[in-house]
C-alpha positions as MATLAB code, in Angstrom:
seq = 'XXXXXXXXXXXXXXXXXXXXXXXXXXXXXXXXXXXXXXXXXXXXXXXXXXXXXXXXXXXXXXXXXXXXXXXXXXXXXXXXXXXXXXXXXXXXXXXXXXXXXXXXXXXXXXXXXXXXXXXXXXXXXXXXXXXXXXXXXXXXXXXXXXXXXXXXXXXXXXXXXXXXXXXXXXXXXXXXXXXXXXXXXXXXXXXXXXXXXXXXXXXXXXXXXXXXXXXXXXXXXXXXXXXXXXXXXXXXXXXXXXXXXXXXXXXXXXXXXXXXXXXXXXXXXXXXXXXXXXXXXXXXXXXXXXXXXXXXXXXXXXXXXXXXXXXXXXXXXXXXXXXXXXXXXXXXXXXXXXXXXXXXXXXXXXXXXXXXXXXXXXXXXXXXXXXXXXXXXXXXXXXXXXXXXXXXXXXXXXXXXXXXXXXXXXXXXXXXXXXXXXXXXXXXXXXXXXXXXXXXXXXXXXXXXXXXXXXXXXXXXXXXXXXXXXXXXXX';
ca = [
      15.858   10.574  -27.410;
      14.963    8.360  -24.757;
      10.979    7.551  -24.439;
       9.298    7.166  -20.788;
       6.520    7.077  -18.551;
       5.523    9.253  -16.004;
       4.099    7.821  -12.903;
       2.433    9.384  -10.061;
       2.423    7.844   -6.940;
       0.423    9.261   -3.943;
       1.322    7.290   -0.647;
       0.280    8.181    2.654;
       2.812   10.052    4.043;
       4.547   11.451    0.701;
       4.100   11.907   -2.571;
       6.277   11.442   -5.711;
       6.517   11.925   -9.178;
       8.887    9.689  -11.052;
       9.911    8.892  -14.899;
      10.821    5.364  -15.830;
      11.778    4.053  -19.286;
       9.896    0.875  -20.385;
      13.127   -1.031  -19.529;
      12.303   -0.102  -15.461;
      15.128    2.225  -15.597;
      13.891    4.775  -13.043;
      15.578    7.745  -14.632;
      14.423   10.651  -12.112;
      12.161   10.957   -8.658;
      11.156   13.980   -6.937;
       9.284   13.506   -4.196;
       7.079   16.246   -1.341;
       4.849   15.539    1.788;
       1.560   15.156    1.945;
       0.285   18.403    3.938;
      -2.800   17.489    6.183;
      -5.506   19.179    8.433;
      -7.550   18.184   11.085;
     -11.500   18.360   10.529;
     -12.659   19.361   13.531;
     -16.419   18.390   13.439;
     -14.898   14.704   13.698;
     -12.998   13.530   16.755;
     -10.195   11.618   14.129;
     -10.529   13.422   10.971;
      -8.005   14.566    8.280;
      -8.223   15.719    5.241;
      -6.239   17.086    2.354;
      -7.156   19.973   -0.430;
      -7.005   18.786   -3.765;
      -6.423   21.472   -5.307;
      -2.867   22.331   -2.939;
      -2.043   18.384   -3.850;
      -2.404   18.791   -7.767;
      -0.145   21.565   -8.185;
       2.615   19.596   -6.047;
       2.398   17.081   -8.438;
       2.441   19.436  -11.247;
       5.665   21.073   -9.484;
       6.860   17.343   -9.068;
       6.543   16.227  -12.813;
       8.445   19.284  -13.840;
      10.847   18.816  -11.448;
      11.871   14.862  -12.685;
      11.195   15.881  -16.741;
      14.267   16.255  -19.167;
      14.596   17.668  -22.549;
      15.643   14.606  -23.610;
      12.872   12.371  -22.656;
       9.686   11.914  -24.140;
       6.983   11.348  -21.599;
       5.001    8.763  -23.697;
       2.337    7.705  -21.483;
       1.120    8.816  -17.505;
      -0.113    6.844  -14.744;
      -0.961    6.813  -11.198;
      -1.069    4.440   -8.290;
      -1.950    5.341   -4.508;
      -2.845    4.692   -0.774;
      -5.420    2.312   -1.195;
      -8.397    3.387    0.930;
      -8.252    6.865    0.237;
     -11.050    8.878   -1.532;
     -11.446   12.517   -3.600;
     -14.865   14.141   -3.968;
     -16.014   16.298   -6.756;
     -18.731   18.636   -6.762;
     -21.367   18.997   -9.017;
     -19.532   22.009  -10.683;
     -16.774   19.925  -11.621;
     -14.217   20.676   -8.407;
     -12.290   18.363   -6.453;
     -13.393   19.475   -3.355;
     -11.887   17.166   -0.278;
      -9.236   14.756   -0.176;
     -10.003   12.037    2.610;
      -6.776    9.623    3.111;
      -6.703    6.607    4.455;
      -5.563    7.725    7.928;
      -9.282   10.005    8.099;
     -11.740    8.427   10.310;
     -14.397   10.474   10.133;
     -16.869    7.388   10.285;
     -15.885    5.832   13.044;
     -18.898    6.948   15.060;
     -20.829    5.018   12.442;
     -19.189    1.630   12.618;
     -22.066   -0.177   13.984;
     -24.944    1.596   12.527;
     -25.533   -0.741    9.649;
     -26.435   -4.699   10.667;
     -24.912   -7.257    9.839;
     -21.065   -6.634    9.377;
     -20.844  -10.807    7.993;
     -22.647   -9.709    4.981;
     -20.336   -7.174    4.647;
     -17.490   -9.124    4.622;
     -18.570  -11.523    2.259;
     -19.446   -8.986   -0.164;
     -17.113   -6.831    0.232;
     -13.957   -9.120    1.369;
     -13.185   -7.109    4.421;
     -14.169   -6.784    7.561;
     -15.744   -3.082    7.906;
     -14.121   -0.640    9.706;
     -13.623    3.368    9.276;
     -10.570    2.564    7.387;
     -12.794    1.671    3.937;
     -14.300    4.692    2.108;
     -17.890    4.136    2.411;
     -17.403    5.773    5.763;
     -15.243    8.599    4.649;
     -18.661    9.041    2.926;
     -20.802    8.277    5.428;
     -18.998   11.148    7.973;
     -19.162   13.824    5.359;
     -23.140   12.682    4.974;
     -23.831   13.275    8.564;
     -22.067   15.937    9.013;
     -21.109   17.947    6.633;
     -24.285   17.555    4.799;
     -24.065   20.599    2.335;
     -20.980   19.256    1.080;
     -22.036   15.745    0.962;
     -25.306   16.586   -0.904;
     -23.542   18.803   -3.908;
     -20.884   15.710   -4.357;
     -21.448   14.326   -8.262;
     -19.013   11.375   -7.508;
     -16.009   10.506   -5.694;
     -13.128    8.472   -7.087;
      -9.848    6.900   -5.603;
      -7.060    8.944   -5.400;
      -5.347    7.501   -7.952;
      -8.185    7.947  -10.157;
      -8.574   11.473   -8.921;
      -5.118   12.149  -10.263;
      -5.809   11.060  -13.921;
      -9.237   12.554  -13.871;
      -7.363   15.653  -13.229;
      -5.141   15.044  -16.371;
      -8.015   12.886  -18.600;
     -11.087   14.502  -17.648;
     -12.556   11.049  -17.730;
     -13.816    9.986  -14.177;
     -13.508    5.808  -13.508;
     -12.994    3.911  -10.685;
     -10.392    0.878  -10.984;
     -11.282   -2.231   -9.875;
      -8.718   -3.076   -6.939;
      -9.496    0.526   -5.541;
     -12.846   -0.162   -6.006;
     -12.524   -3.129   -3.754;
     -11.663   -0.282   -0.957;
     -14.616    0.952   -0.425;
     -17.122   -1.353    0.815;
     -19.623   -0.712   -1.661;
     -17.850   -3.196   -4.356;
     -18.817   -6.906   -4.967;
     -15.421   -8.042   -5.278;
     -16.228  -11.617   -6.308;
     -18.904  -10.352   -9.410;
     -16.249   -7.536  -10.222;
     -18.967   -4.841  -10.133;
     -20.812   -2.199   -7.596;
     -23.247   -4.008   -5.244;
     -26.776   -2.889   -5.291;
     -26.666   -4.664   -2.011;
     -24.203   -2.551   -0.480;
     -25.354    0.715   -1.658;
     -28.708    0.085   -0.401;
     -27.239   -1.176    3.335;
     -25.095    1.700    3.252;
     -27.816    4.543    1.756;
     -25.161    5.743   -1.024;
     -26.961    6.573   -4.294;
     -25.449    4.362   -7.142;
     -25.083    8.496   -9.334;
     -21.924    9.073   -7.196;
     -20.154    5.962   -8.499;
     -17.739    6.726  -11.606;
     -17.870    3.349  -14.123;
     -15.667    1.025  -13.328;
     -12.512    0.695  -15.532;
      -9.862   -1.926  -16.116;
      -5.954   -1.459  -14.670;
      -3.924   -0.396  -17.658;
      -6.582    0.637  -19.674;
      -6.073    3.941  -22.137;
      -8.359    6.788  -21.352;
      -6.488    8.726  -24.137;
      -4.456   11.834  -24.499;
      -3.584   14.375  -21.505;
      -5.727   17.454  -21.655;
      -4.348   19.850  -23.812;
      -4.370   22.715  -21.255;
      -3.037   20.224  -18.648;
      -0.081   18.953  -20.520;
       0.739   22.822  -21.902;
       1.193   23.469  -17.736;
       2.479   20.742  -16.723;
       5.194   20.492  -19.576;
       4.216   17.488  -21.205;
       3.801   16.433  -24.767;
      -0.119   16.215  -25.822;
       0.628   12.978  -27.254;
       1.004   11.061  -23.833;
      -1.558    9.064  -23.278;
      -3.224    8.503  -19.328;
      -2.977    4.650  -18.472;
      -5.876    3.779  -15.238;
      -3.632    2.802  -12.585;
      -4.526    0.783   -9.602;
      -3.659    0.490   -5.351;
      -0.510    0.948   -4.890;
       0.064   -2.556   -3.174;
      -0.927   -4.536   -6.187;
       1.332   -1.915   -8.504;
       3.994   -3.267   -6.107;
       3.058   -6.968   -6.411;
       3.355   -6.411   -9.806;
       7.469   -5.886   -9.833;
       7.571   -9.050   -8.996;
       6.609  -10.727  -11.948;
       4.301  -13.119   -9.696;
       1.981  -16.203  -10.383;
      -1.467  -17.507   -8.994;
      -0.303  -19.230   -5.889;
       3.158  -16.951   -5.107;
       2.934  -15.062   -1.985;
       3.938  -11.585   -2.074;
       5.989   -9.631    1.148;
       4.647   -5.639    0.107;
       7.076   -3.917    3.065;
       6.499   -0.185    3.187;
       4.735    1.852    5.899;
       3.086   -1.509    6.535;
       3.463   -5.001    5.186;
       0.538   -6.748    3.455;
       1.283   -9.748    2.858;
      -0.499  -11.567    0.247;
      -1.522  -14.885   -1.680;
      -2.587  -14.657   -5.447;
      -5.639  -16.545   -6.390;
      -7.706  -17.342   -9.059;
     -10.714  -17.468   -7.289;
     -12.409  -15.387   -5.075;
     -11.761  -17.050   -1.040;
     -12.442  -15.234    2.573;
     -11.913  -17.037    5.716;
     -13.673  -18.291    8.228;
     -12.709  -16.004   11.048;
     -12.780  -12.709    8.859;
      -9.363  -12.238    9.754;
      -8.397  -11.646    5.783;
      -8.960   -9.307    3.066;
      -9.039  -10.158   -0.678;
      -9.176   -7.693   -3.412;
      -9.438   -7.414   -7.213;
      -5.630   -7.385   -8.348;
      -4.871   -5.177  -11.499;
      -4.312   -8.713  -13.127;
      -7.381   -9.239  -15.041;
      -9.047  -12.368  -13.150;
      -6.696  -12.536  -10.070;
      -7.828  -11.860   -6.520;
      -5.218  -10.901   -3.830;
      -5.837  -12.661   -0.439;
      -4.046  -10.252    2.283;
      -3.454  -10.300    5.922;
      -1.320   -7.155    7.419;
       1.705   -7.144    9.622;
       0.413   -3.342   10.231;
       3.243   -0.917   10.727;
       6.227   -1.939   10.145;
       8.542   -0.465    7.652;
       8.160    3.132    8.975;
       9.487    1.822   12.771;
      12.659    0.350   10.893;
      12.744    3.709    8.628;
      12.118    5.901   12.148;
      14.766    4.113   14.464;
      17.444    4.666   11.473;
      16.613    8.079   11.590;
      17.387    7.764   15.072;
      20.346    5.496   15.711;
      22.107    5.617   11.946;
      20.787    9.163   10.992;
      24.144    9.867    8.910;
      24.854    6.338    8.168;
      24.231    4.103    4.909;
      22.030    0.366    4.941;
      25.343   -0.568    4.678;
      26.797    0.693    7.968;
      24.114   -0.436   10.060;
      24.204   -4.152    8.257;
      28.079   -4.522    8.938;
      26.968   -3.386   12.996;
      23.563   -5.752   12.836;
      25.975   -8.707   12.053;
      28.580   -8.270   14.385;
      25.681   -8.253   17.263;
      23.687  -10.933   19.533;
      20.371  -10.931   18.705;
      18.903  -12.225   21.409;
      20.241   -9.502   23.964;
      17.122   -6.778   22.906;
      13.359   -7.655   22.268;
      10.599   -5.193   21.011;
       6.820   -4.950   20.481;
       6.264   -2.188   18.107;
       2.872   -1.749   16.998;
       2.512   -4.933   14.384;
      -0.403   -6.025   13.486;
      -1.173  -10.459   13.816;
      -4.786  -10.863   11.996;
      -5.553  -13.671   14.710;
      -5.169  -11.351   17.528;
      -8.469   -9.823   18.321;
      -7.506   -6.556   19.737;
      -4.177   -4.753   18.402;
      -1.689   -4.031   21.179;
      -1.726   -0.245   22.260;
       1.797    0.200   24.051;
       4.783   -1.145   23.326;
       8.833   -0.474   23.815;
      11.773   -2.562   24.167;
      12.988   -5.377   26.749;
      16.421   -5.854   27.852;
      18.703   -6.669   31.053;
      19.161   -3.819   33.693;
      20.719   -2.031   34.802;
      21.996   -0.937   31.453;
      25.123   -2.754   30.760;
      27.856   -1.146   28.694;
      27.048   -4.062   26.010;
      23.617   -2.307   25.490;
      24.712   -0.791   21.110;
      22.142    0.801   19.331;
      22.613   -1.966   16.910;
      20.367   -3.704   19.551;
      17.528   -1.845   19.214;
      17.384   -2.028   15.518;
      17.555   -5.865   15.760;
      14.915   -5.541   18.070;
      12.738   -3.595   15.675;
      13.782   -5.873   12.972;
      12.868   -9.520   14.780;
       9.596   -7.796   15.453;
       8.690   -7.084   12.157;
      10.129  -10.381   10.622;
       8.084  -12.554   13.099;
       4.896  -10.560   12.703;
       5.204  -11.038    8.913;
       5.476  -14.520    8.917;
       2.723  -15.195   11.777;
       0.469  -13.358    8.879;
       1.841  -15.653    6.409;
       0.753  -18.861    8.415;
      -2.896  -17.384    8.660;
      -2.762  -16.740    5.106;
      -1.287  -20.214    4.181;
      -4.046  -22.494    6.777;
      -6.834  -20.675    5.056;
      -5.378  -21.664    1.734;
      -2.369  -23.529    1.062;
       1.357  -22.479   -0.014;
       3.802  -25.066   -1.532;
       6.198  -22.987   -3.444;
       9.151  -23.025   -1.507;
       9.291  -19.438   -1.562;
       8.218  -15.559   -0.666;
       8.530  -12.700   -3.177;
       9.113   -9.437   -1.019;
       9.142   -5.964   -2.572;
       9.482   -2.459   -1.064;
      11.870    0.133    0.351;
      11.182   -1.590    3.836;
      12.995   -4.615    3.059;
      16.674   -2.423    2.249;
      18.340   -5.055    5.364;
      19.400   -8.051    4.783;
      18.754   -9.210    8.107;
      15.020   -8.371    7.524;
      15.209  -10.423    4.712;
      17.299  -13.229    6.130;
      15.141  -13.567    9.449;
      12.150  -13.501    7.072;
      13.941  -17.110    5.515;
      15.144  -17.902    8.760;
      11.662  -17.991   10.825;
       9.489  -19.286    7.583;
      11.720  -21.537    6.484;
      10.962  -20.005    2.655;
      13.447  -18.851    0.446;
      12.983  -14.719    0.103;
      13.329  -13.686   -3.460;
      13.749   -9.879   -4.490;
      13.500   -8.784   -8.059;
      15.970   -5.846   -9.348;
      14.555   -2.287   -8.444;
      12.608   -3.823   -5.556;
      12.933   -0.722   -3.405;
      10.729    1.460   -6.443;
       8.538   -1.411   -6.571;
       5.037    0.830   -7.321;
       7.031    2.307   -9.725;
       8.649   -0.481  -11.448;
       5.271   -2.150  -11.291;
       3.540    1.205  -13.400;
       6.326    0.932  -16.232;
       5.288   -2.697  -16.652;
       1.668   -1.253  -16.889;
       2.155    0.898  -19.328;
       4.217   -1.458  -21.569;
       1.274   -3.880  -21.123;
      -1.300   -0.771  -21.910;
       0.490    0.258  -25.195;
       1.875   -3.328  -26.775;
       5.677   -2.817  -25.909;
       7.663   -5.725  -24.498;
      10.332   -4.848  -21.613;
      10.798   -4.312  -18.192;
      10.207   -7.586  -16.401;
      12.468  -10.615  -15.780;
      11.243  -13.830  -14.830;
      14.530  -15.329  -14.202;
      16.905  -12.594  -12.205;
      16.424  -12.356   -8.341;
      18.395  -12.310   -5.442;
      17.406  -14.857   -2.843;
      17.451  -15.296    1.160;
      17.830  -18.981    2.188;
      17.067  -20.602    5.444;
      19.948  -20.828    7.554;
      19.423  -20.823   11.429;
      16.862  -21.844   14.252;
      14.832  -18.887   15.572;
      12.596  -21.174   18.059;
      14.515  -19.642   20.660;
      13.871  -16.034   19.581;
      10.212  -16.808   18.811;
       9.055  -17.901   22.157;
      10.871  -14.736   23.602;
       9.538  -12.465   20.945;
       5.938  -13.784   22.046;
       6.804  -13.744   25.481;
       7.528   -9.569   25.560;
       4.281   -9.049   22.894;
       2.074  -10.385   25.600;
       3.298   -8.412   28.198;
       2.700   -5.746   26.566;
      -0.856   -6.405   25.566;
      -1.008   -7.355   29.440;
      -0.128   -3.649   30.300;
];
């Protein structure tokens, strides 16, 4: 009988439930949407029910299980800024993702945002969790007042399968209320931010053992009371963790968005608060991040467009056999030295529309876009702190193309490595977890990667890519 772990993985958009042996062997995946409603009281709020979200992952683990598979451990990585509260009786009550904004009206309520950053590591916005709290305070105050704590939604999950509330470390570093440089709650931030200090779980260590499921969880969900629930962490650093990095590497995590990030082994911000840095699930390391924004989903949407029946492979062989210089795009992607992001966007070519117009071009377009956002990130990164390697690791289902990946050499003049199973990389990233969590050996590889060299000039494509950006931000 084969053994494995069972890892649940709550993104934005979806959510999945998969079983990997300690090998990395991703044996099964079954995977749902994540149904939504709009708050109204708020002018951008959304929410989630817990309790609809825990049976899909209940309906998810049974659906990827075998007979001949013993689940031996179960873990959990997710969105990263994305928040559960539980009430005093003991109920998850509301699910606040990242995308909920029900702070926003609060943004400037609280002084100075510098002390902020340097506490916290990022600049604060209604993206971080302390607001998610801060909306429900205001107004929904019934609610807010019978909350006994709130956790992460990756901690959520395990709660829900431990009974033991913590908060991990690189989630805590989410919500603004975390000194990520001490590695503990501020009092400082509490205090600037009125949140009691009682509605903070303890903080717990990535890959630590909480113990055995629940006995009246695992009888329902179909597990064996013998696995054991493994504190997860954000599901970018699960990611970085596929890739078998070291202090200094710099890490491409393409999915929705890109962050792309430096490891340290000290805690840095920059000058210009143009950065984030985080707690990694590495005991010690810090992850220094800057965020091409969205990214992954355009390439993912415009497929569904333009290839909707077709492989990678199909619209590789079409991407190679076309000028890319014909079509230019801005798409939404995020440069952390740009001040404002830009709000419209589309794609540039010659009209009238010539017969030499494929939709291979607009794909390219998409695909120079992202590339050249990603590495203007990388620069920021590398001038606040510097990068010799010679290389990027890169990770994630949104790097599938090649000619993402080569463009990626091309413009950065780095080599772009990819492990094996890159595309599951939150998932390949929980099975080494769990090894590390229980004493087995297994899963990662040091020396097998595929790699991206530098091969062309893109000055050419750069200065038109920048050209069509600003226009945009000009309209």
């Amino acid at each position: 009988m084969k053994t494995a772990y069972l890892v649940l993985d709550i993104g934005t958009g979806n959510v999945r439930a998969a079983l990997v042996t300690p090998e990395g062997e991703i044996l099964n995946v079954a995977r749902a949407d994540i149904k939504y409603y709009r708050d109204e009281l708020f002018p951008d709020a959304i929410y989630f029910k817990p309790s609809e979200l825990i049976e899909e992952l209940k309906g998810l683990t049974q659906a990827v299980l075998s007979p001949d598979v013993e689940v031996k451990a179960v873990t959990s990585t997710s969105q990263r800024e994305g928040i559960v509260l539980v009430n005093k009786e003991g109920k998850a009550t509301w699910g606040l993702p990242n995308i909920d904004h029900r702070g926003r009206e609060w943004e400037n309520s609280f002084g100075d945002k510098t002390e902020v950053y340097l506490t916290s590591g990022r600049y604060p916005t209604s993206l971080f969790s302390v607001y998610k709290c801060i909306g429900m305070r205001e107004r929904r105050g019934e609610e807010w007042k019978n909350t006994q704590f709130f956790l992460s939604i990756s901690d959520w999950a395990i709660w829900e399968l431990s009974g033991k509330a913590v908060y991990e470390d690189s989630q805590a570093s989410e919500t603004l209320l975390y000194d990520v440089a001490e590695g503990n709650w501020s009092s400082t931030m509490l205090q600037k931010f009125g949140i009691a200090k009682e509605v903070l779980p303890e903080l717990a260590k990535s890959g630590s053992v909480l113990g055995e499921i629940l006995p009246t969880i695992a009888q329902k969900w179909n597990l064996p009371s013998t696995a054991v629930c493994v504190v997860g962490g954000g599901d970018t650093q699960m990611a970085i963790k596929s890739t078998v990095p070291s202090n200094g590497d710099v890490i491409l995590v393409s999915g929705t968005t890109t962050p792309v990030v430096k490891l340290e082994d000290h805690y840095l911000t920059d000058e210009e608060q143009r950065t984030w840095t985080s707690r990694d699930i590495e005991a010690g390391r810090f992850v220094f991040e800057a965020n091409a924004g969205v990214t992954g989903l355009n390439l993912q949407r415009l497929k569904e467009v333009f290839y909707p029946n077709e492989s990678y492979e199909v619209m590789q062989r079409e991407l190679e056999e076309t000028d890319p210089g014909y079509c230019f795009a801005s798409l939404g992607s995020l440069v952390a030295y740009e001040k404002t992001p830009i709000t419209t966007g589309g794609f540039v070519f010659p009209v009238p529309v010539s017969h030499e117009l494929k939709r291979s071009h607009f794909v390219w377009a998409s695909l120079v876009d992202i590339a050249f956002s990603i590495v203007e990130n990388y620069k920021v990164l590398a001038a606040c702190s510097s990068h010799t390697s010679g290389y990027l690791w890169a990770c994630g289902g949104g790097l599938q193309s090649e000619v993402l990946r080569q463009l990626i050499a091309d413009i950065s003049g780095l080599e772009v490595r990819i492990r094996k199973g890159y595309q599951q990389a939150t998932v390949i990233g929980s099975a080494l977890l769990c090894n590390e969590a229980l004493g087995i050996n297994g899963g990662g590889s040091k020396g097998s990667y595929e790699v991206a060299k530098p091969m062309k000039d893109r000055t050419a494509h750069y200065e038109k890519w920048l050209e069509v950006r600003n226009s945009f931000r000009k309209a």
